[in-house]
C-alpha positions as CSV (number, residue, x, y, z in Angstrom):
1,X,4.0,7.6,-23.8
2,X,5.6,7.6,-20.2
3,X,4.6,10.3,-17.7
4,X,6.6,11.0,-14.4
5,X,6.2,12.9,-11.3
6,X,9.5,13.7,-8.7
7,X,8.5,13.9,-5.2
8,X,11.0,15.2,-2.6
9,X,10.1,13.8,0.3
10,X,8.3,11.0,1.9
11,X,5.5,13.3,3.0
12,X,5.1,14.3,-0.8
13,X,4.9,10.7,-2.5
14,X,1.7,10.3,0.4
15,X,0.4,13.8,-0.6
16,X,0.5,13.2,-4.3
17,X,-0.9,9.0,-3.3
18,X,-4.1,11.5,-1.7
19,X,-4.5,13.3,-5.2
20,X,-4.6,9.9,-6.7
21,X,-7.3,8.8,-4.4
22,X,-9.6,11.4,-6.0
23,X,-9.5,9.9,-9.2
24,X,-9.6,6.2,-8.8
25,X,-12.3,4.0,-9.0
26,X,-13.6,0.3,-7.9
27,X,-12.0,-2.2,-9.7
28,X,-9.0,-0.3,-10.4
29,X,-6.1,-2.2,-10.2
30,X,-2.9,-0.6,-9.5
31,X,0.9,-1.8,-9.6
32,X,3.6,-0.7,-7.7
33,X,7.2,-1.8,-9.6
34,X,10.3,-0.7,-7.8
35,X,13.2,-1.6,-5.7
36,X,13.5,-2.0,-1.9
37,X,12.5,1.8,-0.7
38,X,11.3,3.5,-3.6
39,X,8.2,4.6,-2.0
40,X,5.5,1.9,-2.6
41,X,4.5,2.1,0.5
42,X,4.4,5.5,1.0
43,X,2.7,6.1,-1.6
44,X,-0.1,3.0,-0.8
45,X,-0.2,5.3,2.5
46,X,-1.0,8.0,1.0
47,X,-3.8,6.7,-1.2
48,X,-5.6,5.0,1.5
49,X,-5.6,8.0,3.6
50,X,-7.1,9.6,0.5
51,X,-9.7,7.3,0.5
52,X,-10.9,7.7,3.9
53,X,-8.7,4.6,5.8
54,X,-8.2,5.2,9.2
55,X,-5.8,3.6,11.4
56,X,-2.6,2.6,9.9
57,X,-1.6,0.9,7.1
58,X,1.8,-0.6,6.6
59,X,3.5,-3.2,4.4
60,X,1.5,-6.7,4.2
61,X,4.8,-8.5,3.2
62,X,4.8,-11.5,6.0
63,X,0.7,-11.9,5.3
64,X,0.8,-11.2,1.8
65,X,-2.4,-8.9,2.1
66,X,-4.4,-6.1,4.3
67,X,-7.7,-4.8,3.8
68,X,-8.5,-1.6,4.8
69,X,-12.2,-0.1,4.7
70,X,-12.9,3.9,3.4
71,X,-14.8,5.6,0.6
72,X,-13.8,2.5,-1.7
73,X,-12.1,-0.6,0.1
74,X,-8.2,-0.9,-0.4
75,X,-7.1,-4.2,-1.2
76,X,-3.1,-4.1,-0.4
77,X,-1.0,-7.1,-1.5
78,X,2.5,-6.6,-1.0
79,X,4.2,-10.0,-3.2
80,X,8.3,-9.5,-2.5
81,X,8.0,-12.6,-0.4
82,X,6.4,-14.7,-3.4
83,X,9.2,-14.7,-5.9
84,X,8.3,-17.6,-8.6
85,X,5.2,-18.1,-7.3
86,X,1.8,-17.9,-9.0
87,X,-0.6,-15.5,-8.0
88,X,-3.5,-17.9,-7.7
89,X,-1.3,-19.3,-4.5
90,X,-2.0,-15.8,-3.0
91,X,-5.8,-17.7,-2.9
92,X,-7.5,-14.4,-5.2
93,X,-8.8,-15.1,-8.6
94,X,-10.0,-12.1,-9.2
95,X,-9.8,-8.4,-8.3
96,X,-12.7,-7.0,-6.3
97,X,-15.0,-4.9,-8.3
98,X,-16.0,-2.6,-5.6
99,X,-12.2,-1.8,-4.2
100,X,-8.9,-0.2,-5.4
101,X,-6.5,-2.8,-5.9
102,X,-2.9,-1.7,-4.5
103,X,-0.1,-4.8,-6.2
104,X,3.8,-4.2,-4.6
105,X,6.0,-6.1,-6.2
106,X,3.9,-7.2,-9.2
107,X,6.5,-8.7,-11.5
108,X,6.5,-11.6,-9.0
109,X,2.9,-13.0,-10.6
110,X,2.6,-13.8,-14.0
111,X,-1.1,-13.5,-14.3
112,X,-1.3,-10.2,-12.8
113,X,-0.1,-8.3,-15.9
114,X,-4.1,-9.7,-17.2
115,X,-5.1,-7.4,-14.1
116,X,-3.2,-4.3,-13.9
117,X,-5.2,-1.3,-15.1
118,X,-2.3,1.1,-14.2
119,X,1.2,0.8,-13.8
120,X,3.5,2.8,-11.9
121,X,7.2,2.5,-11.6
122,X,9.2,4.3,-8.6
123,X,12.6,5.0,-8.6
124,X,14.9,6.3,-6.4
125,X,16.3,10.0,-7.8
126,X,18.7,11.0,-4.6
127,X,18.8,10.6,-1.0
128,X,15.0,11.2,-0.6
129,X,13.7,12.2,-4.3
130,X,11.7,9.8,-5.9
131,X,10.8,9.4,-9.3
132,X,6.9,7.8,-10.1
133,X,6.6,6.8,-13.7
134,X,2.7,6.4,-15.3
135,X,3.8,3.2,-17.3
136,X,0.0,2.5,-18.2
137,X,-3.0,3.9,-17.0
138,X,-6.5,5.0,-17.8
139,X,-6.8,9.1,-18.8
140,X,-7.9,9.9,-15.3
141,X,-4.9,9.0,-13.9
142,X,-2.5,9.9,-17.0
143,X,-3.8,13.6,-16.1
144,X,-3.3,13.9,-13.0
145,X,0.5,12.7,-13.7
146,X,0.4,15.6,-16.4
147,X,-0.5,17.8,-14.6
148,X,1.4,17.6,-10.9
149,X,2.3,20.3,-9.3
150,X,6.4,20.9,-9.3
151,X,6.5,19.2,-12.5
């Protein structure tokens, strides 16, 4: 069964991204589905910032991917730009065991649905209201999407 959260602003899609940092672990991987500003980002901002990254982190879609180190290492692959491609052309085979794996735009590789320990679907609700769906995920994350505050 589906579980969403609404966030209201940009500032709450990173905050709730922070909550989600406490309860991933290595080798999580996690995908990001939604349209053109739905909050991926945002919310890719707001786990790494959760996880200790410093510096700033921003969209890898001209580079395909951006490593950033903290408490766990984020892997962030943005794939808009590789539309009918196959993910081995990215160059990974595999997800690193000791990082969280952040996947925007993961309908554009096939073999990533093998991968994908959680998905999450954004959606735009209004003008800045977005709507993050738990599509699949393991219990530790399913709660914390049961239990947001606001919801």
């Amino acid at each position: 069964m589906n579980t969403s959260v609404e966030t209201a602003s940009a500032e709450e899609t990173r905050e709730f991204g922070r909550r989600l940092a406490g309860v991933v672990q290595g080798g999580d991987v996690i995908a990001l589905e939604g349209d053109l500003g739905t909050g991926k980002t945002e919310l890719v901002k707001g786990i790494a910032a959760g996880l200790g990254v410093t510096g700033s982190v921003h969209s890898p879609t001209f580079v395909l991917h951006h490593r950033y180190e903290g408490r766990l290492p984020v892997e962030h692959y943005d794939l808009y730009r590789l539309e009918g491609m196959a993910w081995i052309d990215t160059g990974l085979e595999e997800p690193a065991p000791d990082a969280v794996t952040l996947i925007e735009w993961p309908e554009r590789a096939a073999v990533l649905e093998t991968w994908a320990t959680t998905l999450i679907r954004l959606n735009s609700q209004a003008e800045s209201r977005r709507r993050l769906t738990l599509i699949r995920g393991p219990e530790r994350i399913r709660s914390l999407f049961d239990h947001a505050p606001g919801d």
